[in-house]
N, C-alpha and C positions, 0 to 999 in steps of 0.2 A: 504494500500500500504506500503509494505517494501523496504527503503532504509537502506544497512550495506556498511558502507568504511573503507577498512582497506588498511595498508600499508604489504605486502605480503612477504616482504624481499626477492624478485627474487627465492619466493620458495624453500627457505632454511630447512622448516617446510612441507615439502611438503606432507609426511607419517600422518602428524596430518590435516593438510590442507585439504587434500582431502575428505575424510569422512565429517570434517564440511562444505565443500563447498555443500555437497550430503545434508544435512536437513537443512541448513541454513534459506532457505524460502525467500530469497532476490528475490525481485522485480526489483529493479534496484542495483548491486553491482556494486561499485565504488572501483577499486585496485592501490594501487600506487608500486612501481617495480618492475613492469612485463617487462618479458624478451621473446625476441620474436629473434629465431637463424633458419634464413631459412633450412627446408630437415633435421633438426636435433632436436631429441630428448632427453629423459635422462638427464643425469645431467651434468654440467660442473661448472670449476670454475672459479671465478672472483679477480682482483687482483688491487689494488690502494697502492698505499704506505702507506698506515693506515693500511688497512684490508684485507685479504684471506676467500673470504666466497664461502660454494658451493650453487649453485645455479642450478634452474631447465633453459635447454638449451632453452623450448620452453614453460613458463608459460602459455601466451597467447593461444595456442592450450590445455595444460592439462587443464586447467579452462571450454576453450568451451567443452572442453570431457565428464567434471561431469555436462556441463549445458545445454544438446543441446537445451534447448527449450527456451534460449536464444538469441537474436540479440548479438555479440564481436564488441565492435567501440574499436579500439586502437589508441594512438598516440603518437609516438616516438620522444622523446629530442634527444636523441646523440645513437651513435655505439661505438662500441671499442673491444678487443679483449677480447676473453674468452678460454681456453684449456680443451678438454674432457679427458687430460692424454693421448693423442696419438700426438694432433696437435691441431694449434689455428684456430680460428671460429671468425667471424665476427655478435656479438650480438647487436639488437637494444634494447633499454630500454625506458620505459616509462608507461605510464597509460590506463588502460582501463576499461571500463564502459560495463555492461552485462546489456538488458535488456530484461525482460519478454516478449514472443512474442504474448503474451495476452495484451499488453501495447502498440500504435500504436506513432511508432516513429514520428514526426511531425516537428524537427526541432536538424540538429547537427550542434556544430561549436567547434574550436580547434586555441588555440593561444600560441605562448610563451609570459611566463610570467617574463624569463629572457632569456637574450643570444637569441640563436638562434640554428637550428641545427647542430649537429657539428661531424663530425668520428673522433673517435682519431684511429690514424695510429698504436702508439706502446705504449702505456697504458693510462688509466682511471686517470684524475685531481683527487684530493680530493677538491678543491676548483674551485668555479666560475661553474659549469657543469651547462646547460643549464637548462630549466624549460617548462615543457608546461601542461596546462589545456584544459579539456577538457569537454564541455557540450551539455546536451541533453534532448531535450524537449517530452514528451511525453503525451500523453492522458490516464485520470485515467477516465474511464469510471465509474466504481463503482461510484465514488466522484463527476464524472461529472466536473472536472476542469483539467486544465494543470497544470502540473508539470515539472519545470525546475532542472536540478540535472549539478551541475558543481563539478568536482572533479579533485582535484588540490594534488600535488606533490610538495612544499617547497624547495624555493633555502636551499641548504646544505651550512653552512660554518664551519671548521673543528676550528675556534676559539669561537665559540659559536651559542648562538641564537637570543642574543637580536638584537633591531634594528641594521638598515644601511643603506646607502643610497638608495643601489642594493633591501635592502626590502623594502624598503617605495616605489618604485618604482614599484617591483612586485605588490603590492599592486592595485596600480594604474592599472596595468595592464591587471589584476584581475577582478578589478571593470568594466573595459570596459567591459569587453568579459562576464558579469553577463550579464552588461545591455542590449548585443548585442545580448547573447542566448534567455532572456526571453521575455515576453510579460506583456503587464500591465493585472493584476489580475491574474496572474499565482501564485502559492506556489513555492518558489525558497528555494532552499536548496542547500548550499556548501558545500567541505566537504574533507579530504584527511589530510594527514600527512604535514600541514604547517610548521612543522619546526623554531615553533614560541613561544617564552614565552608569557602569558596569558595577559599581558600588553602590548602588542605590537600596536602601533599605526594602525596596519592591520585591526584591529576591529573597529578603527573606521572610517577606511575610509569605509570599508562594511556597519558597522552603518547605514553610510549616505545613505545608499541603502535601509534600511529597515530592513535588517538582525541580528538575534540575536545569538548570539552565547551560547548552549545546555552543554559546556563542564566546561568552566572557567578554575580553577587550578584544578584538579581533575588527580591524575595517569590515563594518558594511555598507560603505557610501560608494556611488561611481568616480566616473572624475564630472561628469554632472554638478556634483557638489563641491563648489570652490573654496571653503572653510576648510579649517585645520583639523576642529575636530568631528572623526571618525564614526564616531558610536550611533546607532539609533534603534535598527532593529535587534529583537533577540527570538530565540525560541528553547522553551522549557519541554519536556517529558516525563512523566512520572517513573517511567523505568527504563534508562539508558541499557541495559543487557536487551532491548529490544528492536534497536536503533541498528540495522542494516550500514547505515552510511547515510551521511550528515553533511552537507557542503553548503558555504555561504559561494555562491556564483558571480565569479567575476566578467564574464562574458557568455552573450552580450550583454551589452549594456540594453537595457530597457526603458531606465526610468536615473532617475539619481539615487535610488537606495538600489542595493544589489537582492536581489532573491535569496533565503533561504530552502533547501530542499533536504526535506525528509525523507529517506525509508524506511520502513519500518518490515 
């Protein structure tokens, strides 16, 4: 069973994207900013007072396009506007999980992990913006066990990444909605663009769960990302003697965070 989670950058990459999304071989794909703009396609752009980036208007459909023989669970943090060059659109953002329809789903659930949902009326925060996670239990028949896959999106804060109160909290948050999706003797696996330095007391409140974390300090940025520092995605497992092979994916590039890929 293959698990890959990458952060998508609202399919900014979308030309390199697609082709990899075609041989990728993911069994269950976990994406962190995916952009979902109702009746609308193509490309539009996105604007915060940081950054101007374009972005695909309806990642959520191109995704299930390269994957139909996928199940799309989506679940949207916040809205806000976005412009296709003619007029603005009202885009939702957030996370979604693809899975195998050879893999029989058995169990979803969906929380925030910060804030709550929220439209912004006339532009995009660069701080505080909502969070939500989303997990999904499934039956790996090969293996004969269940499999819990939670994939999670990192509160953003534009002063950094170490702790805070707002994260120690996510955490917590976090932690419920693990314990909520899975079941005892399930293989649980997290996984998504936390937004976290590698010291982060997050690991150990997962810790307490069971879970190990696959990544540590190790680059997961492209060269996409012109900052120094490195860190953002991770992925945990509750039982590393189960773990096939493990690879954070430096080519290609896709997006500016690099893919994580699981075996199991």
């Amino acid at each position: 069973m293959r698990i890959i989670s990458l952060n998508a950058w609202g399919g900014a990459m979308f030309d390199d994207l697609a082709p990899w999304l075609d041989a990728c071989g993911a069994d269950v794909l976990c994406l962190q900013e995916v952009t979902h703009t109702p009746a609308l396609g193509g490309w539009t752009r996105f604007d915060d007072a940081d950054r101007s980036l374009p972005q695909r208007a309806n990642l959520l459909t191109d995704v299930r396009s390269r994957l139909p023989r996928h199940h799309a669970l989506f679940t949207a943090s916040d809205t806000g506007p976005v412009h296709d060059g003619r007029r603005e659109h009202r885009q939702d953002f957030g996370v979604a999980t693809f899975v195998a329809e050879s893999l029989p789903v058995v169990g979803m659930r969906s929380a925030f992990v910060h804030g709550d949902y929220t439209e912004h009326r006339d532009r995009w925060p660069t701080d505080g913006r909502p969070r939500a996670a989303l997990g999904v239990r499934v039956h790996d028949r090969r293996a004969r066990r269940f499999v819990t896959v939670v994939n999670l999106h990192g509160l953003r804060d534009p002063r950094g990444k170490a702790d805070t109160p707002a994260r120690l909290a996510q955490a917590e948050r976090l932690a419920a909605l693990v314990e909520a999706a899975r079941r005892d003797g399930d293989m649980t696996v997290v996984c998504g663009d936390f937004n976290l330095l590698p010291d982060s007391k997050t690991f150990q409140v997962l810790g307490d769960l069971g879970l190990t974390d696959l990544v540590g300090d190790a680059d997961t940025r492209t060269s996409r990302y012109p900052k120094p520092l490195r860190h953002a995605s991770y992925l945990l497992v509750s039982d590393p003697a189960a773990v096939k092979r493990f690879e954070i994916l430096i080519a290609p590039e896709v997006s500016d965070h690099r893919a994580l890929l699981l075996d199991l």
